[in-house]
CHARMM internal coordinates of N, CA and C (Angstrom, degrees):
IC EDIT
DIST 1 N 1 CA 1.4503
DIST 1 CA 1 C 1.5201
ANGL 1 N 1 CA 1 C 109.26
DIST 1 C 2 N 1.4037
ANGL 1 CA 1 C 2 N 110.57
DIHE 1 N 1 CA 1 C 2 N 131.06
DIST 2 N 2 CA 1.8876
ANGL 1 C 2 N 2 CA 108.05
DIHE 1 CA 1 C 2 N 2 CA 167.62
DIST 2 CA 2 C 1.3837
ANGL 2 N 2 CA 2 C 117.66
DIHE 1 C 2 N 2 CA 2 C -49.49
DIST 2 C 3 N 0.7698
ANGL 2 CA 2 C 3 N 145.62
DIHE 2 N 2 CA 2 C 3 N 128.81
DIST 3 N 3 CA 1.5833
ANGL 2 C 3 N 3 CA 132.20
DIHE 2 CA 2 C 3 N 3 CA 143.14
DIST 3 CA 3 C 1.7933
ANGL 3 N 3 CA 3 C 109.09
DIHE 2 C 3 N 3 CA 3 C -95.85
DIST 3 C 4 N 1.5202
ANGL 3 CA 3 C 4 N 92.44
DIHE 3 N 3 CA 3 C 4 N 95.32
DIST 4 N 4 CA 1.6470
ANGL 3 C 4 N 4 CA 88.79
DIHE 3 CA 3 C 4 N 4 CA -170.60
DIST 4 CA 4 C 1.7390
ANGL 4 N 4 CA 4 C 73.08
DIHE 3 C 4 N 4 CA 4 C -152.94
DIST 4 C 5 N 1.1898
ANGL 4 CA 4 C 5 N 126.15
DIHE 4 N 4 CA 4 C 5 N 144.57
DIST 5 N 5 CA 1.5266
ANGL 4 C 5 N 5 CA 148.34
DIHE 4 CA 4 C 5 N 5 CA 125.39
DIST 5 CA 5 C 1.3672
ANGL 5 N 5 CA 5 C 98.00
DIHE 4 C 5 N 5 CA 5 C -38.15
DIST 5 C 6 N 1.3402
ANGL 5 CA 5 C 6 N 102.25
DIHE 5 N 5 CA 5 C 6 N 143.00
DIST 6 N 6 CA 1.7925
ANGL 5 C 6 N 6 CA 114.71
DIHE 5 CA 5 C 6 N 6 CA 168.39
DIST 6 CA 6 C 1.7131
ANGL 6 N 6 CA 6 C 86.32
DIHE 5 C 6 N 6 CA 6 C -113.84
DIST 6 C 7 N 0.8939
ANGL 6 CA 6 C 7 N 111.89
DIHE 6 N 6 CA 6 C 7 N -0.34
DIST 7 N 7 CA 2.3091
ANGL 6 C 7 N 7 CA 110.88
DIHE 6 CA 6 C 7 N 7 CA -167.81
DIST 7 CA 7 C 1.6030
ANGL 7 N 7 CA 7 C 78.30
DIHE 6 C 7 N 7 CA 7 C -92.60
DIST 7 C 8 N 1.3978
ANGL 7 CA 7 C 8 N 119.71
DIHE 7 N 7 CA 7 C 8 N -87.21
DIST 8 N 8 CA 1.5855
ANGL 7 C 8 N 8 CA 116.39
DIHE 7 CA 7 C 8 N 8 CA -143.22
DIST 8 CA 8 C 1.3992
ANGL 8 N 8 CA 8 C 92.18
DIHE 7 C 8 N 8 CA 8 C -106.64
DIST 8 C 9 N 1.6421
ANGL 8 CA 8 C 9 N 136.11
DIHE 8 N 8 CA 8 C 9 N -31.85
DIST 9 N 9 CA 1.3440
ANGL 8 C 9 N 9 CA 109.30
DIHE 8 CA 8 C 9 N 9 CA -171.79
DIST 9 CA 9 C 1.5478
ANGL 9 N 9 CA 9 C 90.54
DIHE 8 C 9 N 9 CA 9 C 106.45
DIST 9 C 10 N 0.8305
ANGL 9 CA 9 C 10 N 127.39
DIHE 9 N 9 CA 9 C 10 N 18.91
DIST 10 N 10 CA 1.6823
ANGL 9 C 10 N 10 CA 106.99
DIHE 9 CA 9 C 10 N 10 CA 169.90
DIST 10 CA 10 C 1.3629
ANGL 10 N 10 CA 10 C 105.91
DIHE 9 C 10 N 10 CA 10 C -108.49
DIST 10 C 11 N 1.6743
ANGL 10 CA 10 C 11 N 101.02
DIHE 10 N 10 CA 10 C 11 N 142.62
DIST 11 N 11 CA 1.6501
ANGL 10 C 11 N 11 CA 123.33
DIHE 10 CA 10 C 11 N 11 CA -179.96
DIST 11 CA 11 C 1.0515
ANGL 11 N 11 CA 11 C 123.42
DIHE 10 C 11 N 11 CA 11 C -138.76
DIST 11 C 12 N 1.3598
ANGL 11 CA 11 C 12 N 143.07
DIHE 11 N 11 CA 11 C 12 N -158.41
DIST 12 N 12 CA 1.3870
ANGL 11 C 12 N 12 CA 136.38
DIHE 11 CA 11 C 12 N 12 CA -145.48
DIST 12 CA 12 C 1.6466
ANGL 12 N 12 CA 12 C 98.85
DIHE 11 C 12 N 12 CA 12 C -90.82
DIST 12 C 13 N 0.9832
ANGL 12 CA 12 C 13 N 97.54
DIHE 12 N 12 CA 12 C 13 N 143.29
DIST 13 N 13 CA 1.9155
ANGL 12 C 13 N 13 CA 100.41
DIHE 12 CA 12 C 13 N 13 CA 165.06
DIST 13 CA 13 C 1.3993
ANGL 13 N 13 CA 13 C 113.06
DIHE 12 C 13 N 13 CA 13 C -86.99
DIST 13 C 14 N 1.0645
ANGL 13 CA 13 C 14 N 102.96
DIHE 13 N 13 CA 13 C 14 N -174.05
DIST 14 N 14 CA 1.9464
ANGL 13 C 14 N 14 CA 115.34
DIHE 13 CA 13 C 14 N 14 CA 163.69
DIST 14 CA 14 C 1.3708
ANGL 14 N 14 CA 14 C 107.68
DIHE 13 C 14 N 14 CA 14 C -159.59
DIST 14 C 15 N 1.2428
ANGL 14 CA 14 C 15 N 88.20
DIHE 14 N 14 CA 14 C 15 N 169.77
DIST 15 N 15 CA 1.7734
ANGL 14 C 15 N 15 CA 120.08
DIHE 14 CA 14 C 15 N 15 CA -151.87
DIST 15 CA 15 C 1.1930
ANGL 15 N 15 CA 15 C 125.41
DIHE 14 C 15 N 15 CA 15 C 171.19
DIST 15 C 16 N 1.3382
ANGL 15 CA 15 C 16 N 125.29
DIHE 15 N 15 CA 15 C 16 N 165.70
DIST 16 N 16 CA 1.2473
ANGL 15 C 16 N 16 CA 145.16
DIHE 15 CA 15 C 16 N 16 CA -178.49
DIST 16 CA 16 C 1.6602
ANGL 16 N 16 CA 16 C 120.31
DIHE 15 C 16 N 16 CA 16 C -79.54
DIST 16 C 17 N 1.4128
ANGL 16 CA 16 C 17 N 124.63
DIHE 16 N 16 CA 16 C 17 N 126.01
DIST 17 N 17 CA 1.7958
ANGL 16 C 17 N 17 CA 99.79
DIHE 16 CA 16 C 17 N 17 CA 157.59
DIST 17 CA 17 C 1.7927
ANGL 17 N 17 CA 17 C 90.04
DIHE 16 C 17 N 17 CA 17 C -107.57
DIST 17 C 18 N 1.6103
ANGL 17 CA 17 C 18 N 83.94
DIHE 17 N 17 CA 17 C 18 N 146.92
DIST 18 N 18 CA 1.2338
ANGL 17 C 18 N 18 CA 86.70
DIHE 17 CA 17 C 18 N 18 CA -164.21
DIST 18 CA 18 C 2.1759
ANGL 18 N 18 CA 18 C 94.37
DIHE 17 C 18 N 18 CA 18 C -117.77
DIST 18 C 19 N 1.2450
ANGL 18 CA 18 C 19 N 127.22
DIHE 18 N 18 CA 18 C 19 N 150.54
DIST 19 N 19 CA 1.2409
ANGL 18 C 19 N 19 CA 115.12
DIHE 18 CA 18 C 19 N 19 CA -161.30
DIST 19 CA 19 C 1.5484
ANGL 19 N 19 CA 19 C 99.82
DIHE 18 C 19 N 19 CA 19 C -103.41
DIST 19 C 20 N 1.1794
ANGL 19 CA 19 C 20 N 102.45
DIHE 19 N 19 CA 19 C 20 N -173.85
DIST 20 N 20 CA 1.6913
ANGL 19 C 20 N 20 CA 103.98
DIHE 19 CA 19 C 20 N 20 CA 166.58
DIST 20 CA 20 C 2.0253
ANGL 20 N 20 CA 20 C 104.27
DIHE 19 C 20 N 20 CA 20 C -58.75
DIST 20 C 21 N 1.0592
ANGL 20 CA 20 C 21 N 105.32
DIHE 20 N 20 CA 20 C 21 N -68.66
DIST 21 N 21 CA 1.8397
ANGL 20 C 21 N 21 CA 115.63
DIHE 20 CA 20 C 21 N 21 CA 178.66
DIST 21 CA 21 C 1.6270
ANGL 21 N 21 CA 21 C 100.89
DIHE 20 C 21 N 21 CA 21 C -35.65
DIST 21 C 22 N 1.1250
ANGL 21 CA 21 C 22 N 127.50
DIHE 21 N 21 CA 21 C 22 N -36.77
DIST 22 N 22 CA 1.3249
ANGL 21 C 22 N 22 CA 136.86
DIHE 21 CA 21 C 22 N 22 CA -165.44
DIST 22 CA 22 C 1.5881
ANGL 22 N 22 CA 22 C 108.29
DIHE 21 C 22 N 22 CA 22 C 69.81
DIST 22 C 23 N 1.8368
ANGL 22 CA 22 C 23 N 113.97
DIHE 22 N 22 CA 22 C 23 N 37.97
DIST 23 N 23 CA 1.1716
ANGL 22 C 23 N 23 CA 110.53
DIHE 22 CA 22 C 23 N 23 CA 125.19
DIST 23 CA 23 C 1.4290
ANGL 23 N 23 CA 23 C 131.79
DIHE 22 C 23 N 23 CA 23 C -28.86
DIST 23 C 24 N 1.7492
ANGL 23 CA 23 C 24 N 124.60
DIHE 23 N 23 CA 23 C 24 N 130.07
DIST 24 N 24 CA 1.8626
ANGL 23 C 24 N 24 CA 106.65
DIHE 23 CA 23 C 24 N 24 CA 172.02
DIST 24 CA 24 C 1.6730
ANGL 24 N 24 CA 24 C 85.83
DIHE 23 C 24 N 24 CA 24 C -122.19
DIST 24 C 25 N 1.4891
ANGL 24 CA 24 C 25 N 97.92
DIHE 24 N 24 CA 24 C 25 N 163.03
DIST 25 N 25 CA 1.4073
ANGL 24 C 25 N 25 CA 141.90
DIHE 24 CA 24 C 25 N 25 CA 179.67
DIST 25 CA 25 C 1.1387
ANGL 25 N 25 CA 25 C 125.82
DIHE 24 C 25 N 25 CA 25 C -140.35
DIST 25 C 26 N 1.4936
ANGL 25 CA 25 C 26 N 110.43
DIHE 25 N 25 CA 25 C 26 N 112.15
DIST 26 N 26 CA 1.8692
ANGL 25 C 26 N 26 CA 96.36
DIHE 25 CA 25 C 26 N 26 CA 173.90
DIST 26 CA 26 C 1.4167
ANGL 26 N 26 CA 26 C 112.79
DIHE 25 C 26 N 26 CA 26 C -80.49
DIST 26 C 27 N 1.2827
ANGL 26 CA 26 C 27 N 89.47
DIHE 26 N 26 CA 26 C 27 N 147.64
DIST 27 N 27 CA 1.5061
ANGL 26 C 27 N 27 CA 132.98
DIHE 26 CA 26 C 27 N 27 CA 174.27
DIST 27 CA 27 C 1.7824
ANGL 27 N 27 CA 27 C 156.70
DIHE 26 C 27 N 27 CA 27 C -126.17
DIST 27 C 28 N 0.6597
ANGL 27 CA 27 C 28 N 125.52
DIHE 27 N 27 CA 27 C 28 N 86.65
DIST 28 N 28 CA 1.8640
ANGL 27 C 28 N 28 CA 122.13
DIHE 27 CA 27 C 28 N 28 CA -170.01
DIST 28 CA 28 C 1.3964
ANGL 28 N 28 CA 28 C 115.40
DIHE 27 C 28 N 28 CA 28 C -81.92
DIST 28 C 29 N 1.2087
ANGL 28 CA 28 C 29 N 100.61
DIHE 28 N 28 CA 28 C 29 N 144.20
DIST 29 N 29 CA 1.5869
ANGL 28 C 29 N 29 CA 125.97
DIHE 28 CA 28 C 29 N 29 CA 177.12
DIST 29 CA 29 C 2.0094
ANGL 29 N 29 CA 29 C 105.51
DIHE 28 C 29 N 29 CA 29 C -85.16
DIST 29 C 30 N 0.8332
ANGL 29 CA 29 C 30 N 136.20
DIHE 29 N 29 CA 29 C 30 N 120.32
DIST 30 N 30 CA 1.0123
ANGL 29 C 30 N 30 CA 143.73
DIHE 29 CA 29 C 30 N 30 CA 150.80
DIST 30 CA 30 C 1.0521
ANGL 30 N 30 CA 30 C 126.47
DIHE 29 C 30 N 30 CA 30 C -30.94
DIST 30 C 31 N 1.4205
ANGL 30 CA 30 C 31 N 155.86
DIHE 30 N 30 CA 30 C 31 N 179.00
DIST 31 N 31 CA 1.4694
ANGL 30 C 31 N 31 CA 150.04
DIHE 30 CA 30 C 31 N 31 CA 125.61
DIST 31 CA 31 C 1.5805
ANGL 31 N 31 CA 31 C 92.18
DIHE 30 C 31 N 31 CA 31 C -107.25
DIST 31 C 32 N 1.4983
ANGL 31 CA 31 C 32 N 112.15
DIHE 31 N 31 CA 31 C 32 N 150.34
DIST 32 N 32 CA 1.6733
ANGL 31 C 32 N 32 CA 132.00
DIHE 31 CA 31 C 32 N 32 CA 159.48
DIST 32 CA 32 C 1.6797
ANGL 32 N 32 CA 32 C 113.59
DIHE 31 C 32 N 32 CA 32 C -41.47
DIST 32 C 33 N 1.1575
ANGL 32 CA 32 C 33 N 135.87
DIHE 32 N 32 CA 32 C 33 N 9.50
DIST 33 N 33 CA 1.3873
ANGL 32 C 33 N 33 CA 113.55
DIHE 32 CA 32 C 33 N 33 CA -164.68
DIST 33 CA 33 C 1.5828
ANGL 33 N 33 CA 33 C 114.61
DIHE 32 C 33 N 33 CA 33 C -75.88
DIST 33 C 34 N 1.2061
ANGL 33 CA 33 C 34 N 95.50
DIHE 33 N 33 CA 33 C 34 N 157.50
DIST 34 N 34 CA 1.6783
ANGL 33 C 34 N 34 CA 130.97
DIHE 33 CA 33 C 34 N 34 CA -148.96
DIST 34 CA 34 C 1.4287
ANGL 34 N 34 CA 34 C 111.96
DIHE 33 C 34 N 34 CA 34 C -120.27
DIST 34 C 35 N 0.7543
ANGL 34 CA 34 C 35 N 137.11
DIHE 34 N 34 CA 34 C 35 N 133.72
DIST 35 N 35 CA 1.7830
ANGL 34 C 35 N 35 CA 126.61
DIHE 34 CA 34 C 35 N 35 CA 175.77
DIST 35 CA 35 C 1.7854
ANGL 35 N 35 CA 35 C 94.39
DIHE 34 C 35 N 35 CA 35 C -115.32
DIST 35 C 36 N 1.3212
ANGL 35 CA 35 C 36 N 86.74
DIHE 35 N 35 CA 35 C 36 N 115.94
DIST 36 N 36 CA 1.6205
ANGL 35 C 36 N 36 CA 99.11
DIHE 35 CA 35 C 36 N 36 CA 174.91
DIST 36 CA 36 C 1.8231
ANGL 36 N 36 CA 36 C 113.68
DIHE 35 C 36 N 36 CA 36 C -130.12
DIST 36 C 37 N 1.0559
ANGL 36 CA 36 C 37 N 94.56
DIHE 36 N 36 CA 36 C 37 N 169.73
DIST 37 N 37 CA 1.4088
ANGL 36 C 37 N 37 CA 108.75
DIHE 36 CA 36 C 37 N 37 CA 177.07
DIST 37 CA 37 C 1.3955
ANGL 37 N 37 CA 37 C 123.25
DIHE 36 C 37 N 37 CA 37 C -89.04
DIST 37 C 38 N 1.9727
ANGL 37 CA 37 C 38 N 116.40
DIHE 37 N 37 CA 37 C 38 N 105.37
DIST 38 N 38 CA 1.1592
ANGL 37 C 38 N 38 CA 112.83
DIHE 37 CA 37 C 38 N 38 CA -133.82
DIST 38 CA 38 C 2.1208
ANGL 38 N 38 CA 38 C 93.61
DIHE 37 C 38 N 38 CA 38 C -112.19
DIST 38 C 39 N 1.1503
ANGL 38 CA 38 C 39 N 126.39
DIHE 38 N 38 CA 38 C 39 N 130.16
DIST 39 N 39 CA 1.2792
ANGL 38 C 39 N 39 CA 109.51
DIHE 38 CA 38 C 39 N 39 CA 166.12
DIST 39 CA 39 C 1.5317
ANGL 39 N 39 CA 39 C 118.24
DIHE 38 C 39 N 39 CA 39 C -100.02
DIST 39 C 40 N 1.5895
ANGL 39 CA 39 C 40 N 97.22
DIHE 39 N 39 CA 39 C 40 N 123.90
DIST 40 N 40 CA 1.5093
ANGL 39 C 40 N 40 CA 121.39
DIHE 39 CA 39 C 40 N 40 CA -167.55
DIST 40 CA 40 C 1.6755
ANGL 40 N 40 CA 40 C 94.46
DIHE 39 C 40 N 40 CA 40 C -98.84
DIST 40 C 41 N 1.5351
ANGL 40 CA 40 C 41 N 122.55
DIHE 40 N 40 CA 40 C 41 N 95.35
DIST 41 N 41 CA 1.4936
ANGL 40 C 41 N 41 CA 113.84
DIHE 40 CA 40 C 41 N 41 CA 160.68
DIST 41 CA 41 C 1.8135
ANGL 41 N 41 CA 41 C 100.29
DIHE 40 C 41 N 41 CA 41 C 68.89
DIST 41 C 42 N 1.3184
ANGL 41 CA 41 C 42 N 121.94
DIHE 41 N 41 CA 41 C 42 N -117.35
DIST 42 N 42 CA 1.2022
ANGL 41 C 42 N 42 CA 109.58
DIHE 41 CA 41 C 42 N 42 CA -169.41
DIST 42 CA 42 C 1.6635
ANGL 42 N 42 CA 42 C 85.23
DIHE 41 C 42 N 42 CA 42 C -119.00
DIST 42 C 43 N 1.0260
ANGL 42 CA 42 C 43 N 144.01
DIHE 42 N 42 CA 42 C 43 N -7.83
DIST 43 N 43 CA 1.4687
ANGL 42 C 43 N 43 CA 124.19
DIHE 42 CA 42 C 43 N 43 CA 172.76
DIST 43 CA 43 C 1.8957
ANGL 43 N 43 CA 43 C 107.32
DIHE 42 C 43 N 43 CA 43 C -91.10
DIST 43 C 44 N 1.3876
ANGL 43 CA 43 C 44 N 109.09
DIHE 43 N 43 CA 43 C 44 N 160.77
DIST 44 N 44 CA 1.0702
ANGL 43 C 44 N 44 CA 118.18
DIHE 43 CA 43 C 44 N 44 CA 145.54
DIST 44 CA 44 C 1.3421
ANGL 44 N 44 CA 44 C 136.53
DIHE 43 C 44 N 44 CA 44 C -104.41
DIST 44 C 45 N 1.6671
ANGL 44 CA 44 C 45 N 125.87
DIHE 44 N 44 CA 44 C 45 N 142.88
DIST 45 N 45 CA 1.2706
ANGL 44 C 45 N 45 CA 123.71
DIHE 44 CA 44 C 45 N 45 CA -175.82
DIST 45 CA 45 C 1.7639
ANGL 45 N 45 CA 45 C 101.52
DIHE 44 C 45 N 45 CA 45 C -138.41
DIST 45 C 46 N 1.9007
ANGL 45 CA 45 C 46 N 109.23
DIHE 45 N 45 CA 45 C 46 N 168.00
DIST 46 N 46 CA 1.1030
ANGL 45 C 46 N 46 CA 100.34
DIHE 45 CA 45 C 46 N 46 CA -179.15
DIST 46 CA 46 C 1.5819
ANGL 46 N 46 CA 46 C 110.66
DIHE 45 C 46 N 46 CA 46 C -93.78
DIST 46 C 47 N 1.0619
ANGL 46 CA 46 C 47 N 125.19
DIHE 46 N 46 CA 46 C 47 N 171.62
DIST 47 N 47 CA 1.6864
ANGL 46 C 47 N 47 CA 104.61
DIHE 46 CA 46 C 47 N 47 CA -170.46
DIST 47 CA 47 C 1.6955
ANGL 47 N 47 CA 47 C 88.89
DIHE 46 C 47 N 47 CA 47 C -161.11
DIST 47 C 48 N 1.1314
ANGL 47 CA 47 C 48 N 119.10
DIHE 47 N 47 CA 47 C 48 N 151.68
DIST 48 N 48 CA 1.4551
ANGL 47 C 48 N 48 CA 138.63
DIHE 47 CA 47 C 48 N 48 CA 174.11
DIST 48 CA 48 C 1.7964
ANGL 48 N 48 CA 48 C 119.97
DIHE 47 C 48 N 48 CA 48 C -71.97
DIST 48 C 49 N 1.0611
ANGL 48 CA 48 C 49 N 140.22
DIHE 48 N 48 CA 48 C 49 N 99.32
DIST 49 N 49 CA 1.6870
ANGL 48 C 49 N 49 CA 124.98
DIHE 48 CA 48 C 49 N 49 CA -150.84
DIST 49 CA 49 C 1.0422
ANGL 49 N 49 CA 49 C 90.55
DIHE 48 C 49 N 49 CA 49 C -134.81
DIST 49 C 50 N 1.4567
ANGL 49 CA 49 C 50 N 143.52
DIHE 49 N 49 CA 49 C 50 N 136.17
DIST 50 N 50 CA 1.3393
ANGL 49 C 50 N 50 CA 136.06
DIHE 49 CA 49 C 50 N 50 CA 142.42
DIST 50 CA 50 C 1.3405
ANGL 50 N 50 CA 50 C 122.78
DIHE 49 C 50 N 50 CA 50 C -49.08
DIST 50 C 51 N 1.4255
ANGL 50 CA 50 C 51 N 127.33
DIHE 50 N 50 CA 50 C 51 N -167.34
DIST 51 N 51 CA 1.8744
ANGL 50 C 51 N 51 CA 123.08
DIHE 50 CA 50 C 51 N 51 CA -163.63
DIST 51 CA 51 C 1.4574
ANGL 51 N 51 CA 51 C 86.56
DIHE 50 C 51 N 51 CA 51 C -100.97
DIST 51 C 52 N 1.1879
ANGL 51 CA 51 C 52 N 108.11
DIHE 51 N 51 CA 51 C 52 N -67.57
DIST 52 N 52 CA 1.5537
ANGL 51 C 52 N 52 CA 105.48
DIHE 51 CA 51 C 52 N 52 CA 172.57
DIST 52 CA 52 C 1.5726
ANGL 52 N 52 CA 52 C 127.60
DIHE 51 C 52 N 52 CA 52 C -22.80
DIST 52 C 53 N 1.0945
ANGL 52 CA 52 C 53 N 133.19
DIHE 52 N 52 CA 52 C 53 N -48.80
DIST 53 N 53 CA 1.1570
ANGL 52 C 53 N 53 CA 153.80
DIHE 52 CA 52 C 53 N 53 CA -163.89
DIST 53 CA 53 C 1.7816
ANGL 53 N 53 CA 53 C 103.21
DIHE 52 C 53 N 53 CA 53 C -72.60
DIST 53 C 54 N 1.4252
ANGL 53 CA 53 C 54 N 99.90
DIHE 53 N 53 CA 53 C 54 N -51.38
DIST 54 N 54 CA 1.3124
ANGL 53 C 54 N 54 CA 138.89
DIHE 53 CA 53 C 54 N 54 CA -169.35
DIST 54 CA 54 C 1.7423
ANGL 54 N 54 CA 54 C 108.30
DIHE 53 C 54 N 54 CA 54 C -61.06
DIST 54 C 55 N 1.8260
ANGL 54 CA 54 C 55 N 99.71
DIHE 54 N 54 CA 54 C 55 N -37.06
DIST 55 N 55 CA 1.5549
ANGL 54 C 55 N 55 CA 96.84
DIHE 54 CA 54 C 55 N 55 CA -165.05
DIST 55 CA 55 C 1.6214
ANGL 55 N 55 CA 55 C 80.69
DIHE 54 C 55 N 55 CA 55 C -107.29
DIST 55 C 56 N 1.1657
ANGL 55 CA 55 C 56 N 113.45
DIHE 55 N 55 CA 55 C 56 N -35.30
DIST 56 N 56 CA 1.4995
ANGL 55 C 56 N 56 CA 97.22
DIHE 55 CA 55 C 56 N 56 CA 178.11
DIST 56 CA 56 C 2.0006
ANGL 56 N 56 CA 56 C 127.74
DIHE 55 C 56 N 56 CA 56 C -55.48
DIST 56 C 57 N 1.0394
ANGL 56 CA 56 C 57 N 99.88
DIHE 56 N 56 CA 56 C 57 N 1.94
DIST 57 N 57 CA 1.3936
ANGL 56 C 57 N 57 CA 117.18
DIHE 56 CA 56 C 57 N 57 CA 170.86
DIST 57 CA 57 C 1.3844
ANGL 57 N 57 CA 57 C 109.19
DIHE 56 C 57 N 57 CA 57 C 60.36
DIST 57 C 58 N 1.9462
ANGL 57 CA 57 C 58 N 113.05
DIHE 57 N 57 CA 57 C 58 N 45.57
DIST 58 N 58 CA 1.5511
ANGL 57 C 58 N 58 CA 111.58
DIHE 57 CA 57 C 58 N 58 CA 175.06
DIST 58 CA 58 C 1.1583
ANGL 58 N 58 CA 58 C 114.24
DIHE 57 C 58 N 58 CA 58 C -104.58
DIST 58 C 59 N 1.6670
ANGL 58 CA 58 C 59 N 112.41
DIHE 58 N 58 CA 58 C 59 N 20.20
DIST 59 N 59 CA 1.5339
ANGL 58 C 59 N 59 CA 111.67
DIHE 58 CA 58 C 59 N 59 CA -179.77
DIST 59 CA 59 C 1.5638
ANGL 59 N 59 CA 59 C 82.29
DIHE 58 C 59 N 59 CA 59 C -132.64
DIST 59 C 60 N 1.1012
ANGL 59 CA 59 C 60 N 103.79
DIHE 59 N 59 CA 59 C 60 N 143.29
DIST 60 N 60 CA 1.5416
ANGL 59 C 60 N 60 CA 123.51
DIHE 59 CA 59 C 60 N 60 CA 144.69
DIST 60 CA 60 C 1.6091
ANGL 60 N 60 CA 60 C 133.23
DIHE 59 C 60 N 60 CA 60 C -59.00
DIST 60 C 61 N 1.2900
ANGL 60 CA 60 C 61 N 142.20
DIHE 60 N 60 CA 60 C 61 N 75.23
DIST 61 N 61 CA 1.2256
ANGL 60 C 61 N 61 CA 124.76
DIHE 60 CA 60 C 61 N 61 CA -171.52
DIST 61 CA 61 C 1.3515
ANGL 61 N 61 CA 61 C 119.73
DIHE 60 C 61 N 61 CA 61 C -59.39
DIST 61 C 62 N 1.5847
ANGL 61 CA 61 C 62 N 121.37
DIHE 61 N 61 CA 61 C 62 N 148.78
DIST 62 N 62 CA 1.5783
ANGL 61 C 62 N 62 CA 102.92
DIHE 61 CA 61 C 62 N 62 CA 172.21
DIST 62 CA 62 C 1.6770
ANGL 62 N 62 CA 62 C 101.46
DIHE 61 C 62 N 62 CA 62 C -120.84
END
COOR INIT
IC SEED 1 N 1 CA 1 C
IC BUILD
């Protein structure tokens, strides 16, 4: 599965977990994405959106 926004483009980060010992481990952060029902002009399609994106009201739901 993508984890990419089709709205802004945001995707997983990376990073370290780092332990008490200061053992490291890689690791990624996720983004929230959502598969919603997106209205494109007069059609609808499903499209990949983060939550953010979502509450920020830059998608149209249909």
């Amino acid at each position: 599965m993508s984890y990419r926004c089709e709205i802004c483009g945001k995707a997983p980060s990376f990073g370290k977990n780092v332990t008490f010992s200061h053992k490291r481990n890689s690791r990624r952060w996720l983004p929230n994405v959502q598969r919603v029902r997106v209205r494109d002009g007069s059609n609808t399609r499903r499209a990949r959106v983060c939550t953010s994106c979502i509450r920020a009201g830059k998608v149209e739901k249909a």
